[in-house]
Structures are given as C-alpha cells and as structure tokens.
N, CA, C and O atoms as a GROMACS GRO file, in nm:
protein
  532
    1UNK      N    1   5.092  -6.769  19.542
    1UNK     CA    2   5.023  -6.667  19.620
    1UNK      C    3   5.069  -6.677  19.765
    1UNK      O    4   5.042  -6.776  19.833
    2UNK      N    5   5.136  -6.577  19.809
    2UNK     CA    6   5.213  -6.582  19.979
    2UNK      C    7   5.253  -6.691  19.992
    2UNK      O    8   5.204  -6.773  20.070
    3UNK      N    9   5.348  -6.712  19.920
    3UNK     CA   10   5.425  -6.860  19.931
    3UNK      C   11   5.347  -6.989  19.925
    3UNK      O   12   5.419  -7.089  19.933
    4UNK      N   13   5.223  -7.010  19.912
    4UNK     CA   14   5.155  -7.100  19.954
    4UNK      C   15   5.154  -7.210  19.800
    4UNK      O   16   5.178  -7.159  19.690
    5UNK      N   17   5.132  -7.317  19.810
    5UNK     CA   18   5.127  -7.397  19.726
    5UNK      C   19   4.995  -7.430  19.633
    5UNK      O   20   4.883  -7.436  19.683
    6UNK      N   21   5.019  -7.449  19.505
    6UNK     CA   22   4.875  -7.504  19.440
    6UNK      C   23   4.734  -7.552  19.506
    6UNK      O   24   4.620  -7.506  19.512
    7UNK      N   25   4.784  -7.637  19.541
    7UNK     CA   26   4.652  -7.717  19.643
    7UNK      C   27   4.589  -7.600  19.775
    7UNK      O   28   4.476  -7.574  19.817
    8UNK      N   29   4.709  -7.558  19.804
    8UNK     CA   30   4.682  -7.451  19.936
    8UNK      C   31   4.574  -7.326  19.877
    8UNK      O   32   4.468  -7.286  19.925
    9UNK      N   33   4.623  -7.299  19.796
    9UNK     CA   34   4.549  -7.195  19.735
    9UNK      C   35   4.412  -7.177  19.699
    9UNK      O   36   4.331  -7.086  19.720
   10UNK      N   37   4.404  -7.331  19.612
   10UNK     CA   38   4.277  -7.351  19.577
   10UNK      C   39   4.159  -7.365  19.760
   10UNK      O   40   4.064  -7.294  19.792
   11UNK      N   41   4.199  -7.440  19.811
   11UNK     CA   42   4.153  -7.469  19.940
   11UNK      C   43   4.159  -7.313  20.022
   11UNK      O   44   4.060  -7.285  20.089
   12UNK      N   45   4.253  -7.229  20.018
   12UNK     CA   46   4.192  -7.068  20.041
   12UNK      C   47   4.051  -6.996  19.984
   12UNK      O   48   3.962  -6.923  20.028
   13UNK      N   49   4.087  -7.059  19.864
   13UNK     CA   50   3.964  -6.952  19.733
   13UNK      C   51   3.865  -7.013  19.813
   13UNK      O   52   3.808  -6.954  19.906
   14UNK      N   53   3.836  -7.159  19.772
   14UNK     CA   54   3.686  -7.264  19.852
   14UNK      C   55   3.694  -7.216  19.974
   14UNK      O   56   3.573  -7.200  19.992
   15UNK      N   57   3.751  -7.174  20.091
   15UNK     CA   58   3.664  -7.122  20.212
   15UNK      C   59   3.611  -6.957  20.165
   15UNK      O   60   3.496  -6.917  20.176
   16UNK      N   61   3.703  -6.893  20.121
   16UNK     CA   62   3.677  -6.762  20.116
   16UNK      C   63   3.495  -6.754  20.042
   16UNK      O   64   3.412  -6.666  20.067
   17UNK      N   65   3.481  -6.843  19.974
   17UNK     CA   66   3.334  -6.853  19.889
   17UNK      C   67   3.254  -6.896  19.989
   17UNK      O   68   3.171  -6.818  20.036
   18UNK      N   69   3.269  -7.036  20.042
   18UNK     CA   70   3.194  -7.060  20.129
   18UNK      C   71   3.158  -6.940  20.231
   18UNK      O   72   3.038  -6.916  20.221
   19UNK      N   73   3.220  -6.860  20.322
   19UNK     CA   74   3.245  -6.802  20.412
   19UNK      C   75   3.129  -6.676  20.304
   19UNK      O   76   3.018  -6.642  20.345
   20UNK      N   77   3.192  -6.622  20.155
   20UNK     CA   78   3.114  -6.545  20.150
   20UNK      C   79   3.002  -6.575  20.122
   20UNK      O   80   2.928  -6.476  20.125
   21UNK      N   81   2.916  -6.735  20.074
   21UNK     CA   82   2.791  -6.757  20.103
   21UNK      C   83   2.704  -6.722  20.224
   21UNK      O   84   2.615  -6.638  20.234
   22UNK      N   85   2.765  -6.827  20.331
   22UNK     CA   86   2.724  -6.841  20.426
   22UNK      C   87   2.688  -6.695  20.496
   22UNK      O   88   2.570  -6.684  20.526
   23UNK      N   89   2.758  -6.600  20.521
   23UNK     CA   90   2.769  -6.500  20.582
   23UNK      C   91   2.732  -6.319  20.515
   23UNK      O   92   2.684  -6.221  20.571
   24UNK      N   93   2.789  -6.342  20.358
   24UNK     CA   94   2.765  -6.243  20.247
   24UNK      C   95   2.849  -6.132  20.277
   24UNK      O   96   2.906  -6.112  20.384
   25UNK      N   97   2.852  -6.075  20.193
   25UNK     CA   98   2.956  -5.928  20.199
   25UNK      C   99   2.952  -5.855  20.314
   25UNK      O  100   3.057  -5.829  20.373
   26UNK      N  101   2.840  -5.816  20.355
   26UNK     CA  102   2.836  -5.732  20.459
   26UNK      C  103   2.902  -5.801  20.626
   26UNK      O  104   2.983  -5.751  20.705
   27UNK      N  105   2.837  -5.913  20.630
   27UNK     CA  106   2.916  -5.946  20.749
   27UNK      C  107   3.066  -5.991  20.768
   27UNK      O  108   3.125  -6.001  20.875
   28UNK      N  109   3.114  -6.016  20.642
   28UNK     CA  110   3.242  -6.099  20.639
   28UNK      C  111   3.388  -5.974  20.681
   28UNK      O  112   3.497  -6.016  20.722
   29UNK      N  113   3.361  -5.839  20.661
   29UNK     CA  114   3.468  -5.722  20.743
   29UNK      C  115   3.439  -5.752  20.865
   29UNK      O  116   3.542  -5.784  20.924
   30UNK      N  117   3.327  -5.758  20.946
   30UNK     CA  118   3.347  -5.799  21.094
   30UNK      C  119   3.372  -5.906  21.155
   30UNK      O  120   3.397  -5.905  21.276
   31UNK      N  121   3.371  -6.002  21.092
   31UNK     CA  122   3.415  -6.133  21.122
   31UNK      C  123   3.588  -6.145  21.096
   31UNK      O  124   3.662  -6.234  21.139
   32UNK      N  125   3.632  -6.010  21.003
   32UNK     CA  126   3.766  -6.040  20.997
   32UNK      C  127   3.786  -5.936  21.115
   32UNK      O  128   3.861  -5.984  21.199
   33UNK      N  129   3.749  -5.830  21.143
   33UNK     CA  130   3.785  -5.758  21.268
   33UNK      C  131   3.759  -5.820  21.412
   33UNK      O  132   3.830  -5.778  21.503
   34UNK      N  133   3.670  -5.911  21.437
   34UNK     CA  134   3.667  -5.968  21.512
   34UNK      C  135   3.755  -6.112  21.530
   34UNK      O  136   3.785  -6.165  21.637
   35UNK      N  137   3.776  -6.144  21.441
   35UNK     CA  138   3.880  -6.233  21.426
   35UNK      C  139   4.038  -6.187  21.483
   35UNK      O  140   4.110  -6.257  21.554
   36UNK      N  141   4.070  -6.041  21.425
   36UNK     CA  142   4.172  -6.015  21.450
   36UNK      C  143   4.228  -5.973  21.564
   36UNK      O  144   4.344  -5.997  21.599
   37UNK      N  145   4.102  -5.876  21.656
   37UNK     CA  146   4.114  -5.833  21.770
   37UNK      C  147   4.121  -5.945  21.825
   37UNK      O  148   4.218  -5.935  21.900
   38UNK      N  149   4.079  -6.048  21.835
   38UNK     CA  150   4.083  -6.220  21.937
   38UNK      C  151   4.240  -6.243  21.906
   38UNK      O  152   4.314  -6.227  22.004
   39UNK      N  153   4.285  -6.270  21.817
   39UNK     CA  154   4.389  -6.310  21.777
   39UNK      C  155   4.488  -6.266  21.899
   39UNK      O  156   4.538  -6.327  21.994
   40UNK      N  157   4.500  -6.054  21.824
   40UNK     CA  158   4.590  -5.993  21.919
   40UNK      C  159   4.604  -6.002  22.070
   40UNK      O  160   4.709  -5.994  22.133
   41UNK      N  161   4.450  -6.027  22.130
   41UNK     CA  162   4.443  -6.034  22.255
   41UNK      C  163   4.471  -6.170  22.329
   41UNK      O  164   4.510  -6.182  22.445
   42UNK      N  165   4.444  -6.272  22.238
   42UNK     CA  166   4.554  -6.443  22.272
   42UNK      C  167   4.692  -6.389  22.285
   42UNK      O  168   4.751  -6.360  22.389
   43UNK      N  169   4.746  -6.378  22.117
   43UNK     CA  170   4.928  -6.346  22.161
   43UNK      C  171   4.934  -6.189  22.269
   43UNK      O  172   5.051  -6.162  22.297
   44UNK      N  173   4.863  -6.120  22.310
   44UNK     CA  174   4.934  -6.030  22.441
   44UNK      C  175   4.933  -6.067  22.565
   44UNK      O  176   4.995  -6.024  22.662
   45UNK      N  177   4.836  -6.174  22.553
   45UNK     CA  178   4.801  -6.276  22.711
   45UNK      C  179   4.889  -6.375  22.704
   45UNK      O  180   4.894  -6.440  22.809
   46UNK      N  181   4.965  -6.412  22.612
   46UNK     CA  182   5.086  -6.503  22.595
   46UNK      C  183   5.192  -6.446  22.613
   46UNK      O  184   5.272  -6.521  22.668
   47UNK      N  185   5.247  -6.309  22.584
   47UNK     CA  186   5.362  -6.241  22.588
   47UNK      C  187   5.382  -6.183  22.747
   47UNK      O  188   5.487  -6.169  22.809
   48UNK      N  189   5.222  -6.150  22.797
   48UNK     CA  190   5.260  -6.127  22.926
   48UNK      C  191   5.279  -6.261  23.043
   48UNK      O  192   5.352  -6.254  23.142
   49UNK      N  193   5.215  -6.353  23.013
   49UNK     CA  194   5.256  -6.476  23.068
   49UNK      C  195   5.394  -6.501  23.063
   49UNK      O  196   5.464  -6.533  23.159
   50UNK      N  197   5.438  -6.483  22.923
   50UNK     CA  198   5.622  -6.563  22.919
   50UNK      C  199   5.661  -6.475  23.023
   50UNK      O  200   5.705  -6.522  23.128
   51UNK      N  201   5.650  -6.338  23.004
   51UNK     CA  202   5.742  -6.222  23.041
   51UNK      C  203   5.713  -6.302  23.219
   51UNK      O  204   5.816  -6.330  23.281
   52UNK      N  205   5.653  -6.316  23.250
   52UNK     CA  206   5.563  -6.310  23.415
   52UNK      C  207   5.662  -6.437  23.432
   52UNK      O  208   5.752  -6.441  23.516
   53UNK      N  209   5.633  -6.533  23.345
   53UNK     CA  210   5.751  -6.648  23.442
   53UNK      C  211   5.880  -6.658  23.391
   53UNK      O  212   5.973  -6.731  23.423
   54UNK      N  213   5.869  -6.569  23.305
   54UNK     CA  214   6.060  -6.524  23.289
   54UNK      C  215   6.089  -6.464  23.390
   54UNK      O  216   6.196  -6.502  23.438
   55UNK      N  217   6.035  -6.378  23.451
   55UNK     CA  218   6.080  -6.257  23.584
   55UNK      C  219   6.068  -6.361  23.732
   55UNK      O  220   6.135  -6.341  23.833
   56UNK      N  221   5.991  -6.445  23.720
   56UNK     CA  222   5.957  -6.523  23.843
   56UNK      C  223   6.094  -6.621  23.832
   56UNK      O  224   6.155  -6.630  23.938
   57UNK      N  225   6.143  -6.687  23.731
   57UNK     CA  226   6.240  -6.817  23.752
   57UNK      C  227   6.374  -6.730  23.770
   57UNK      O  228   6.444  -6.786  23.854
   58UNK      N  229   6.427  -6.626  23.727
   58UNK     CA  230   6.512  -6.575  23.724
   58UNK      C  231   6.562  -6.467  23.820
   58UNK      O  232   6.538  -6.348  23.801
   59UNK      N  233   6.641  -6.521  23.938
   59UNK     CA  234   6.661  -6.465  24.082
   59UNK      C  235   6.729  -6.330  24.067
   59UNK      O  236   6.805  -6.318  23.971
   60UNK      N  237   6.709  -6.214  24.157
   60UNK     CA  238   6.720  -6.087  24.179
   60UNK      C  239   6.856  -6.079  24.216
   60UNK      O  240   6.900  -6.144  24.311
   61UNK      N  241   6.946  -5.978  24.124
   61UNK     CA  242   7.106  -5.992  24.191
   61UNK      C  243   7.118  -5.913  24.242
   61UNK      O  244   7.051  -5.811  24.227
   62UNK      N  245   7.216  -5.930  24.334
   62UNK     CA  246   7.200  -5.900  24.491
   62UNK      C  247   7.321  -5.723  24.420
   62UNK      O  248   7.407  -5.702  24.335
   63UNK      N  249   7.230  -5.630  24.548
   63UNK     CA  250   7.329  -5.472  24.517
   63UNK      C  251   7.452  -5.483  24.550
   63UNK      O  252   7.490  -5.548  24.648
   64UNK      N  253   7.533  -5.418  24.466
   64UNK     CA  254   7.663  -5.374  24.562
   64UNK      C  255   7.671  -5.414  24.711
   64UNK      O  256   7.587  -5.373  24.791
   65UNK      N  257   7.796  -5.511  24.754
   65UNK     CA  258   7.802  -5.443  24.902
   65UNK      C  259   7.644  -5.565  24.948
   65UNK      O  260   7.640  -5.629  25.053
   66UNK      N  261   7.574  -5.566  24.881
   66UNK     CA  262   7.475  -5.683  25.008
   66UNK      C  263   7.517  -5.851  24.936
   66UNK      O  264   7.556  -5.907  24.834
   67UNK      N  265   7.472  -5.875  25.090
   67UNK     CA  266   7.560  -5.990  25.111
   67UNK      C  267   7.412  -6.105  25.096
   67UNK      O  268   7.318  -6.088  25.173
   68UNK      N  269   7.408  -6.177  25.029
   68UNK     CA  270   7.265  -6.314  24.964
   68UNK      C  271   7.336  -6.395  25.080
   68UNK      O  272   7.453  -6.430  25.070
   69UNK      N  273   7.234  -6.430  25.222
   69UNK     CA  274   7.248  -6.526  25.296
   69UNK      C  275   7.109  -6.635  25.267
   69UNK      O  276   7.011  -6.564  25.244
   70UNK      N  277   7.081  -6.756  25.263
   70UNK     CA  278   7.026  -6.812  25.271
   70UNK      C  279   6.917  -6.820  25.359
   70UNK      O  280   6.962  -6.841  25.471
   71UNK      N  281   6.792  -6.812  25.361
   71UNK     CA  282   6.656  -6.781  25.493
   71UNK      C  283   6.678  -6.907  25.532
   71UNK      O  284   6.707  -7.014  25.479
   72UNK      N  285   6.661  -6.874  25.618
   72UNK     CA  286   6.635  -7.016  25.782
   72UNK      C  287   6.510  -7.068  25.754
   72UNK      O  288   6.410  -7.010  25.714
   73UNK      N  289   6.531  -7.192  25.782
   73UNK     CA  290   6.396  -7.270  25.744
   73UNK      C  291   6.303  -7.251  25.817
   73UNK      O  292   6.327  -7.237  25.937
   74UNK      N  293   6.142  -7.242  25.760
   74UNK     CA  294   6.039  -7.177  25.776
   74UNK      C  295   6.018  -7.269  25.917
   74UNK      O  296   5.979  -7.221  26.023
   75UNK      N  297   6.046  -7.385  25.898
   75UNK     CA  298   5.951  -7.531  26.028
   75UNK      C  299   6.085  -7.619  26.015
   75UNK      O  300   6.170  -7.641  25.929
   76UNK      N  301   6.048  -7.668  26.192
   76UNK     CA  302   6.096  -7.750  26.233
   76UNK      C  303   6.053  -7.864  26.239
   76UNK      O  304   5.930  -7.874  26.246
   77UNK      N  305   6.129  -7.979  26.238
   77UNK     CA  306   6.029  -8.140  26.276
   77UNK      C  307   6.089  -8.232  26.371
   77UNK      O  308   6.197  -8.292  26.364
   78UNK      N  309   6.006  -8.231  26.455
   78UNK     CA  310   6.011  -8.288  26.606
   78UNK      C  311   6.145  -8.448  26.551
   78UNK      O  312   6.103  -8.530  26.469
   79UNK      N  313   6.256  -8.462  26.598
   79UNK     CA  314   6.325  -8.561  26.580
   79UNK      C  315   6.270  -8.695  26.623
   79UNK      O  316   6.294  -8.809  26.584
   80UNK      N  317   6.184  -8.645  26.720
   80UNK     CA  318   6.124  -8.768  26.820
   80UNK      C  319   6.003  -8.804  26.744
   80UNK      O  320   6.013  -8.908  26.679
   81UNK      N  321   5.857  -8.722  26.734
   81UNK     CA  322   5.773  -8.742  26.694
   81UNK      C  323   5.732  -8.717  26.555
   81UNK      O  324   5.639  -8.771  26.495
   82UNK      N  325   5.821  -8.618  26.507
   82UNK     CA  326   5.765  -8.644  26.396
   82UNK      C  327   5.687  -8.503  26.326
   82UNK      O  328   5.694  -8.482  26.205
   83UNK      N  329   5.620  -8.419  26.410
   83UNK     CA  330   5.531  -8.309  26.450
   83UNK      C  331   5.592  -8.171  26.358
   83UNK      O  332   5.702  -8.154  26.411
   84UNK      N  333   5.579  -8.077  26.262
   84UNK     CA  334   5.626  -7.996  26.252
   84UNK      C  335   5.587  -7.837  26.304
   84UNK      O  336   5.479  -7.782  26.287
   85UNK      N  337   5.687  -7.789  26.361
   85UNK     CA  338   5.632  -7.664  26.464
   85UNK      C  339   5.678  -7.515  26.373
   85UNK      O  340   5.727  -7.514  26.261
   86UNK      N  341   5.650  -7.415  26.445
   86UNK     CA  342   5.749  -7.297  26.366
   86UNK      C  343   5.859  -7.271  26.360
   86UNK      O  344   5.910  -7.351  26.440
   87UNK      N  345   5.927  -7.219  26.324
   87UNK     CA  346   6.082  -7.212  26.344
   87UNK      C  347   6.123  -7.106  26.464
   87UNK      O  348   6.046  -7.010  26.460
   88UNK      N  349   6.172  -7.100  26.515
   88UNK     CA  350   6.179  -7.010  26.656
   88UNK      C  351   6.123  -7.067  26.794
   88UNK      O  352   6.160  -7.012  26.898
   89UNK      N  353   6.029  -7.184  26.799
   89UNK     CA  354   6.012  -7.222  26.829
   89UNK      C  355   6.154  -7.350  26.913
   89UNK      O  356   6.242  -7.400  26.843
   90UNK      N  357   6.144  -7.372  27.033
   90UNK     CA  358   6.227  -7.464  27.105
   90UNK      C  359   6.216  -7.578  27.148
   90UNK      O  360   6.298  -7.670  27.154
   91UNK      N  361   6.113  -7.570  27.179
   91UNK     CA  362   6.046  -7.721  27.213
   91UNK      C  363   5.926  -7.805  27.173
   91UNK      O  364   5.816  -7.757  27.202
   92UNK      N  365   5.928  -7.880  27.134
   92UNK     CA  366   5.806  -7.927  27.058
   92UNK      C  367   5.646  -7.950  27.118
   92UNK      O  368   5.625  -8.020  27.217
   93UNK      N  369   5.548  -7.887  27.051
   93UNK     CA  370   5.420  -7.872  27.101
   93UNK      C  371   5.350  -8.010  27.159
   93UNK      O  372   5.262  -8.024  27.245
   94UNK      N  373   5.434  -8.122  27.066
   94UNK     CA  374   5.344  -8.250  27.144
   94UNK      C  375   5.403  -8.359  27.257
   94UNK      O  376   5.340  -8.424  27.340
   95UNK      N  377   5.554  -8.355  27.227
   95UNK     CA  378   5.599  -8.418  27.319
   95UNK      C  379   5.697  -8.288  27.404
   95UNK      O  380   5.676  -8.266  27.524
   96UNK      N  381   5.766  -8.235  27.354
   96UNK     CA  382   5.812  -8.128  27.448
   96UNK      C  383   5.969  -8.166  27.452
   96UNK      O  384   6.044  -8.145  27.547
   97UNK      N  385   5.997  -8.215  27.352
   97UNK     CA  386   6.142  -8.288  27.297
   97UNK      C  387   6.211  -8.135  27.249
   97UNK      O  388   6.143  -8.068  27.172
   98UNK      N  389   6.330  -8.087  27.288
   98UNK     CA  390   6.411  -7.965  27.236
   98UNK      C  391   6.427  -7.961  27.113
   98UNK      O  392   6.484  -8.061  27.068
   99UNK      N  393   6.388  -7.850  27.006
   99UNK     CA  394   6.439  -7.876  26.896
   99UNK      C  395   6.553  -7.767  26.822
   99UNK      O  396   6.538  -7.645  26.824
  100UNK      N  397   6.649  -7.827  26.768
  100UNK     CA  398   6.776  -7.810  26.748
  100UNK      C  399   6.756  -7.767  26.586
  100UNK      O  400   6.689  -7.840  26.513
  101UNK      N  401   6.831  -7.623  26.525
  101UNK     CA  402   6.819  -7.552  26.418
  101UNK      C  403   6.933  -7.617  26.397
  101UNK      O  404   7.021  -7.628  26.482
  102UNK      N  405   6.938  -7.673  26.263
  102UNK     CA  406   7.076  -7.749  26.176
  102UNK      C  407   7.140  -7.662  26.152
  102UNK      O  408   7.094  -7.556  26.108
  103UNK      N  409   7.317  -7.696  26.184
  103UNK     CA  410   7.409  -7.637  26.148
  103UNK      C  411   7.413  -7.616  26.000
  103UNK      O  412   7.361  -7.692  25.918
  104UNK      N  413   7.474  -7.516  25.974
  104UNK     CA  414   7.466  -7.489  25.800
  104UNK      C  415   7.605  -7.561  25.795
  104UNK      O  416   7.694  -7.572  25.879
  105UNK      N  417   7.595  -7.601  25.680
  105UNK     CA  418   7.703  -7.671  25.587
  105UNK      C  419   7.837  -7.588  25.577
  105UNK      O  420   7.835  -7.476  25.527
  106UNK      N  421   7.964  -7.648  25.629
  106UNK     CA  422   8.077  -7.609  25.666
  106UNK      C  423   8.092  -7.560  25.475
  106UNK      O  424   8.059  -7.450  25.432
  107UNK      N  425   8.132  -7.639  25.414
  107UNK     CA  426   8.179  -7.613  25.248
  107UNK      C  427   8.036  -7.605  25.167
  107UNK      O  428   8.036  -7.648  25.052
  108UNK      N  429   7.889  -7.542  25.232
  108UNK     CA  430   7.837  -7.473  25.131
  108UNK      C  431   7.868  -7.376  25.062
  108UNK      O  432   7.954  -7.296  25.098
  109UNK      N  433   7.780  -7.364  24.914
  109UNK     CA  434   7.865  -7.242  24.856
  109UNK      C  435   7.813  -7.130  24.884
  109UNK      O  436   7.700  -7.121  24.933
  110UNK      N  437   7.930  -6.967  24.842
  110UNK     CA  438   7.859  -6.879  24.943
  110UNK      C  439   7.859  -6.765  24.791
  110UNK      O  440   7.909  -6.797  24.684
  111UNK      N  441   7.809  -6.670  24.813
  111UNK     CA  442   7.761  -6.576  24.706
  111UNK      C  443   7.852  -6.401  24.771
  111UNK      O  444   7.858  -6.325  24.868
  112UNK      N  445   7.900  -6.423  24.642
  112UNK     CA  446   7.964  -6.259  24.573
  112UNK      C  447   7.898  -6.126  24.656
  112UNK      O  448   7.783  -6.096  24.624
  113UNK      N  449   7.975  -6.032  24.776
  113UNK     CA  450   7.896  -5.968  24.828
  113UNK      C  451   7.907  -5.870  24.719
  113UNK      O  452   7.798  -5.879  24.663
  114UNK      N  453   7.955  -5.810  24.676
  114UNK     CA  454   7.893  -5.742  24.496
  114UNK      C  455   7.801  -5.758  24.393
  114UNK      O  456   7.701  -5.687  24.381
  115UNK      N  457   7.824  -5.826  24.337
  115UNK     CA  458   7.716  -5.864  24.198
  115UNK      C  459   7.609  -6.046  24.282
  115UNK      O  460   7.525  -6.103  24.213
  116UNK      N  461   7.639  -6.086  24.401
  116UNK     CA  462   7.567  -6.157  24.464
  116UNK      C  463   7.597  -6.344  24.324
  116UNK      O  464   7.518  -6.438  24.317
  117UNK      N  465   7.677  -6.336  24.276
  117UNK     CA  466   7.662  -6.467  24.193
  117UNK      C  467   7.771  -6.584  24.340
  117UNK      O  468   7.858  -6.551  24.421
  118UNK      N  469   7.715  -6.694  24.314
  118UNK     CA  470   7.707  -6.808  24.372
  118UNK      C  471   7.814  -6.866  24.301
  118UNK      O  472   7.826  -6.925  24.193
  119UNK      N  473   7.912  -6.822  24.418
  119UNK     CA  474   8.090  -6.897  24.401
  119UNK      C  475   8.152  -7.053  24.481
  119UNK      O  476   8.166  -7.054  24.603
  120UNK      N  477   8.167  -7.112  24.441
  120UNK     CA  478   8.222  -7.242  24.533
  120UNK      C  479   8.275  -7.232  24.670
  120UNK      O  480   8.288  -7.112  24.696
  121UNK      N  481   8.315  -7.316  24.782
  121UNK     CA  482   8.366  -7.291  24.851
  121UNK      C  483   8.525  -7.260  24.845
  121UNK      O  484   8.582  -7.340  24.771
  122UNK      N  485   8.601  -7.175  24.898
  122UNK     CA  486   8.763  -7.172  24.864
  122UNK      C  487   8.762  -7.108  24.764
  122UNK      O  488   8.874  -7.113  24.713
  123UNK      N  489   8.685  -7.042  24.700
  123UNK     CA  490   8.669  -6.973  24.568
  123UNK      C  491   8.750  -6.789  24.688
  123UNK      O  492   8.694  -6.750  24.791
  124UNK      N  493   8.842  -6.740  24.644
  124UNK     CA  494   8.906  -6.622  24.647
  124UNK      C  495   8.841  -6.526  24.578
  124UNK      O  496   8.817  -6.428  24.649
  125UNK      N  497   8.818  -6.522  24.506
  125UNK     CA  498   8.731  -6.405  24.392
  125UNK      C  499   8.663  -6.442  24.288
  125UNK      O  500   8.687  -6.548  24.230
  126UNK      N  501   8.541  -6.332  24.244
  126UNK     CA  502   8.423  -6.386  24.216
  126UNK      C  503   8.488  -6.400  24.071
  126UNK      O  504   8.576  -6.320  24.039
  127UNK      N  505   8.457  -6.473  24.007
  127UNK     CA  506   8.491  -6.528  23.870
  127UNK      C  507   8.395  -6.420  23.729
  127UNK      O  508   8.413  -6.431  23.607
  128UNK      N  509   8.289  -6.317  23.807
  128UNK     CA  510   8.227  -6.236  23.734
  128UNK      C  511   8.255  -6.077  23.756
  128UNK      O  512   8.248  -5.976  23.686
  129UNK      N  513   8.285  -6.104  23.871
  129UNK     CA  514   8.344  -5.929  23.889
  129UNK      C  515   8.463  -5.918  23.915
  129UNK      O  516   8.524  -5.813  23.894
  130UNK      N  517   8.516  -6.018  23.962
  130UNK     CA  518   8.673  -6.000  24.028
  130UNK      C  519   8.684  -5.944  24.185
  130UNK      O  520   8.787  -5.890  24.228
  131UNK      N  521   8.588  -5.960  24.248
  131UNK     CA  522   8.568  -5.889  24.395
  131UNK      C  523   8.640  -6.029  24.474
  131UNK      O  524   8.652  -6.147  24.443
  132UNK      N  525   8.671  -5.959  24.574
  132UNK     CA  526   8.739  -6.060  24.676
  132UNK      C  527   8.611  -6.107  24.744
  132UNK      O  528   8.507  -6.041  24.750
  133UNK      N  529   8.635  -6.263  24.807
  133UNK     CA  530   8.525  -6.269  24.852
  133UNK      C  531   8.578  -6.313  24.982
  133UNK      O  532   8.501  -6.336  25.075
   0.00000   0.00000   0.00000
C-alpha cells in the first residue's frame, strides 16, 4: 500500500481507528483539512525563507558600463588611542591625533566594468565576457 511495508501498514490502519475512536467520523475531515492547510502554510514560509536568503547571499551584477568599486570604510580607529570615529572625519574626538584613510591595495582585485565579475590583478580581459578591462 503506497510503497509502504507490512509492519508500516498495519501501524497506519491502528492510528486511523484510534483517531476514528477518539474523534468519530464527523470530526476526522476537519482535522484532515486542518492538518493540511498547516502543512501548506509551514512549506510556503520555508520556500519564502530559502528564496529570501538565496537573494540576500548572492551579490547584484553590476550593468553594462558600471564600474563595482569597493565602499570606503564606514569608521576610523584612532592609531594612538584606540577610539573609533566616522569616516570623513580627520582628527580624532579624544586625543586629536590625525587620522589617515588606508591606501587601497596596489594588486587588489578589480571587477569587469561590464558584467561586474571579480578578475585578478594583471588580468587583460574578463574571462566571462571577454571585455577589456
């Protein structure tokens, strides 16, 4: 019976009796409709979850023609003290020590101004579109 095995079966029939003791004919269609609507509404709150952190881990490729630069870091931290301030910021709020925005990395890697994918440094063309970079 639906693939299920001897033992399985019998152990189906014994709840289905129990269930129709306990409960009797009349209530046991709503207990399966209510059963089922719960069900559907678990797996659609699961499908929209995956979907939600599938779209969140998986980065936006960049249009034609725009160029994916890296954002400047949000805060600075005082070299001297220690203190973290805003970024735009020049001098530090507690001791008043200058603070200096880090040079970006001479051989970081830089991204495809076309399809925006993330090519090595010395990389000539993008290995996915063929665009010069």
């Amino acid at each position: 019976m639906f693939g299920l095995g001897p033992g399985e079966t019998v152990i189906i029939i014994i709840l289905i009796v129990v269930l129709f003791v306990i409960f009797g004919p009349k209530q046991l269609p709503k207990l399966g409709k209510m059963f089922g609507k719960t069900m559907k509404s678990v797996r659609t709150g699961l499908d929209e979850m995956n979907a939600e952190m599938k779209t969140e881990d998986t980065p936006k490729p960049a249009e034609a023609g725009e160029v994916v630069v890296p954002a400047a870091p949000s805060s600075l931290v005082c070299p001297k003290c220690g203190v973290t301030s805003a970024s735009g910021t020049k001098f530090c709020p507690e001791c008043g020590t200058e603070l200096k925005v880090p040079e970006p990395i001479a051989d970081a890697p830089s991204a495809c101004p076309k399809c925006g994918t993330i090519v090595a440094p010395g990389t000539k063309f993008c290995p996915e579109c063929g665009e010069k970079i």
